[in-house]
N, C-alpha and C positions, 0 to 999 in steps of 0.2 A: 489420349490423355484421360479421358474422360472413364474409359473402360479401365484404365489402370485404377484411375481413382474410388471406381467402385468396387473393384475387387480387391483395395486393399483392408483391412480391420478398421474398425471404427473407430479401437482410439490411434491409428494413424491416419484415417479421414480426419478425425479432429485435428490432428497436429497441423497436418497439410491448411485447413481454414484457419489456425488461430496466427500460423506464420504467414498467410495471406493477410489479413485482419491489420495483423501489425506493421507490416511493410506498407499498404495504404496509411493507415493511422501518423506512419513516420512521415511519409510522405505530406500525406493532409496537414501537419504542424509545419511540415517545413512552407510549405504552399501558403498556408493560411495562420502564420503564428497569430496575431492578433486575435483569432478566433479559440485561442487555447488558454487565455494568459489567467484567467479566473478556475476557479475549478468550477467542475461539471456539477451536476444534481442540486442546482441552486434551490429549486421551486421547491422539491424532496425536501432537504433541509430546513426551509424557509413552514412548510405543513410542521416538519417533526418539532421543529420551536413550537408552533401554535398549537402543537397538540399536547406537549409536556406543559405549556402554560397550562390548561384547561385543567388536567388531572395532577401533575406535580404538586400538589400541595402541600406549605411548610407548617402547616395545623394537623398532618394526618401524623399517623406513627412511622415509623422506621419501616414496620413491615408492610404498612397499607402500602407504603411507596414503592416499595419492591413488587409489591404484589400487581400494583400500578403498571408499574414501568415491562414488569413480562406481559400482564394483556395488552398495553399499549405498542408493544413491540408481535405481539402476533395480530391483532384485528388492521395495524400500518402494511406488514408484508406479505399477511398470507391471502388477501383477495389478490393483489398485485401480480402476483403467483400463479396463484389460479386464473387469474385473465389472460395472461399470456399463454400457459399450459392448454387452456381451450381454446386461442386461438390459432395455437400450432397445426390445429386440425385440418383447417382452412385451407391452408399454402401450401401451392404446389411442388415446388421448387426447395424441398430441405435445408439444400446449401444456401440457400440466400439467406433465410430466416436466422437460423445459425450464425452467421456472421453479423449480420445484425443486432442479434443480442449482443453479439460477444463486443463487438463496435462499442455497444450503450456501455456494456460493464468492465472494460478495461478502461485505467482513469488516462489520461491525457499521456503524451510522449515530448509535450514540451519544459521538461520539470526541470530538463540541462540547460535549456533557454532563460527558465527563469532563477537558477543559481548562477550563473554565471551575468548575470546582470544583478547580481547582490554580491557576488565577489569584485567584480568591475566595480561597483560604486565604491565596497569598503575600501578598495585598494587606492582608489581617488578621494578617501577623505569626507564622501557623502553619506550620513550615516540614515540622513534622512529618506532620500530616495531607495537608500537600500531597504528602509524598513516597510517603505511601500513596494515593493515587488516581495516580500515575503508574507507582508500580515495578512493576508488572505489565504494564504495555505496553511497557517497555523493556529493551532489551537488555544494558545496559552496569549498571555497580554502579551503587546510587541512596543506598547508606548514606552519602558521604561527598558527597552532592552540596550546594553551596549555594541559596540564593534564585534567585544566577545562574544557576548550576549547572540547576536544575531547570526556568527558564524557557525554556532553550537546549533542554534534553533534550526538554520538552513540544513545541515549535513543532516541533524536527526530526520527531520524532515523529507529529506532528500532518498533518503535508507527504506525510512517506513514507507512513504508513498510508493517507492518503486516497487519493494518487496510484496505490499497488500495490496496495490492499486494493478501491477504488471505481473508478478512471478503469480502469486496463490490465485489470482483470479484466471490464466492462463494454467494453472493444476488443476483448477475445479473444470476448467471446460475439456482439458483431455482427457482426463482419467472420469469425470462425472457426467459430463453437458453443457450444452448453453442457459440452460435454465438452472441449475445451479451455480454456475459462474455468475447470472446476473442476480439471482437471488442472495448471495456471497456478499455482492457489489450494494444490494441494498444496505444488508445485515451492518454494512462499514461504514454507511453512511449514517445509520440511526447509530453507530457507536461514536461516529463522530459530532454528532450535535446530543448525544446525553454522554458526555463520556464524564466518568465521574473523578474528575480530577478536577472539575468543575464543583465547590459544594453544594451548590443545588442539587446537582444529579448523583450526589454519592450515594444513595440509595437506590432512586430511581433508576439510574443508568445501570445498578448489578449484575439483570439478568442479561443484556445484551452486552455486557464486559465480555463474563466469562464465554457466553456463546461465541464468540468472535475470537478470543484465547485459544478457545477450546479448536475450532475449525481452523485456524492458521497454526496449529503446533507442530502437525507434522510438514507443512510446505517450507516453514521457516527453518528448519534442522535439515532440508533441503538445499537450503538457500545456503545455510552456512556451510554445509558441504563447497558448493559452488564457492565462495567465498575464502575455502583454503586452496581450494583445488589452485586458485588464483590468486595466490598470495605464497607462493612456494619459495619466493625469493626469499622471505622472511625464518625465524625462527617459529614455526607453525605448531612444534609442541609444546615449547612455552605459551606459546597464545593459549592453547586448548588445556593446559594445565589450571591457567589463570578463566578460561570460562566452562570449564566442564560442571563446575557447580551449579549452573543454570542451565543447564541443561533440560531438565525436569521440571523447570517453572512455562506455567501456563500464560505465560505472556514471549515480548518480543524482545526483550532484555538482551541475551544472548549475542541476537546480529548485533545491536546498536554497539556491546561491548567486543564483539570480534572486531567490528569496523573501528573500536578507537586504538585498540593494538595496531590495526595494519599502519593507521596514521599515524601514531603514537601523540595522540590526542586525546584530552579529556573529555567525555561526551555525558550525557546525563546531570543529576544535582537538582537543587532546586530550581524551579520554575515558578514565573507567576499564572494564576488561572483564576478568574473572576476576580482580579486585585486580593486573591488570598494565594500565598507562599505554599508550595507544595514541596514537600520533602522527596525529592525520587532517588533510585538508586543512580551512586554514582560511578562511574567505568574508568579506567587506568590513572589513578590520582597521580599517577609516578609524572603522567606525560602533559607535554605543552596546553597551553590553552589555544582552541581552535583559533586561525586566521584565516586572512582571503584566500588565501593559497592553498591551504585544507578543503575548502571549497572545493576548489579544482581537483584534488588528490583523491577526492570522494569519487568525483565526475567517473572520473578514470579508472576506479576501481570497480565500481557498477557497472560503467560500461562495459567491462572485462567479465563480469559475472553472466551481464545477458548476454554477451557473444557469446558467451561458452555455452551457455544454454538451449540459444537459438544451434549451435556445433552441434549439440548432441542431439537434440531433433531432428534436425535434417539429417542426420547421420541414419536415426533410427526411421526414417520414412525412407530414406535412400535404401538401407537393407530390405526391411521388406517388400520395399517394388521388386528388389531383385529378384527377391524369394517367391515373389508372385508369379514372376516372370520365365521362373524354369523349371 
């Protein structure tokens, strides 16, 4: 096995480690769910706050803060970087290291455990309990949210996290590395604690917006592929009628509006973020308002996207061992 494994390409060594990665990872949530229920990079987060307190300041100009917020965003990642990159040098064993990384920078696998215990409560009437198994994965206020409220916030939720936290970070490490894939992993973490949908951070937060836009645009047009390929029961050219116009935007618009056709749910609108009203865009006004059950419907839709994913890897490691082999 061993000798296979080294004489296959690199980037199907990669694929080989990051489907090992993930099948522990599943396993480890299922093993140890209580060990997953919070998100990861707390400490991370916890610095990137006390570090935007220090330089964010609401007395500078519009451009100091920008100008702020890109040095604050390379002096946070690039020693981080570089520590890891020269202690690659060290370790004997490639594959361990490798997985390792890739371990730190894929975000959790129990994200079905934790919507499905916010559709379980909704569907029991608990709006309260529901709002506690979500408010910690979200970004926006969760005090004033309703049943709808909280079923919109779980699904988007649910989309994004998989798609940034599981697909694109899983693209960066076969096609890039482990050290891009964790450096990815950071990049989403300082967008998630400056993200400027927050007022404080609408300036500050600009330059690591667009960089994180910019680095996920082609995983996600990836994704959506996956996402029709697996939705074929539906009318798939009216979907892509109705999103081909965003297509070309530097955000993630696109998936959250493919996935409210497949449901035929309304996903996006306004949101609260630091008790100020956010205007976002909003996807299929035609369709219902999410429920517990959309919940679910998500579940299963995802789930269908990364089996299909994990299909075509294996498929693409299975050929070339072949090709190896004769």
């Amino acid at each position: 096995m061993i000798e296979i494994y080294n004489a296959l390409h690199l980037i199907a060594q990669n694929i080989v480690v990051l489907l090992g990665v993930v099948l522990f990872k599943v396993v480890f949530n299922k093993v140890s769910p209580s060990f997953t229920q919070q998100p990861t990079f707390t400490f991370y987060r916890f610095y990137c706050q006390q570090l935007a307190t220090k330089v964010n300041k609401e007395k500078n100009s519009h451009s100091q803060r920008k100008i702020a917020g890109f040095i604050a965003t390379i002096i946070t990642i690039a020693p981080l970087v570089i520590i890891v990159w020269l202690f690659e040098e060290f370790i004997a064993v490639p594959i361990i290291w490798q997985a390792i990384l890739l371990f730190a920078a894929l975000g959790t696998f129990n994200l079905n455990g934790v919507s499905k215990e916010v559709a379980k409560n909704l569907a029991s009437q608990d709006k309260y309990q529901a709002k506690t198994y979500i408010a910690p994965w979200l970004s926006r206020d969760s005090d004033q949210l309703s049943p709808i409220g909280i079923s919109k916030a779980c699904i988007e939720m649910l989309v994004l996290r998989k798609f940034q936290q599981q697909f694109t970070i899983g693209c960066f490490f076969i096609f890039i590395g482990p050290l891009a894939a964790l450096s990815f992993r950071l990049l989403l973490e300082t967008h998630y604690s400056w993200n400027i949908k927050h007022h404080q951070f609408n300036y500050f937060g600009r330059f690591i917006n667009k960089a994180v836009n910019l680095l996920q645009w082609l995983p996600s047009r990836l994704f959506l592929l996956l996402l029709i390929f697996t939705s074929m029961n539906q009318p798939i050219l009216l979907f892509w009628r109705l999103v081909k116009g965003l297509f070309f935007n530097a955000n993630n618009s696109i998936i959250v509006a493919y996935v409210a056709y497949i449901l035929g749910i309304r996903l996006g609108g306004v949101a609260m973020y630091s008790k100020n009203k956010v205007r976002r865009l909003s996807f299929n006004e035609q369709g219902q308002q999410p429920q517990a059950k959309d919940i679910i419907a998500a579940i299963k839709q995802l789930n269908l996207v990364m089996l299909l994913a994990c299909g075509i890897l294996i498929s693409i490691v299975t050929v070339i061992a072949i090709l190896v082999n004769t």
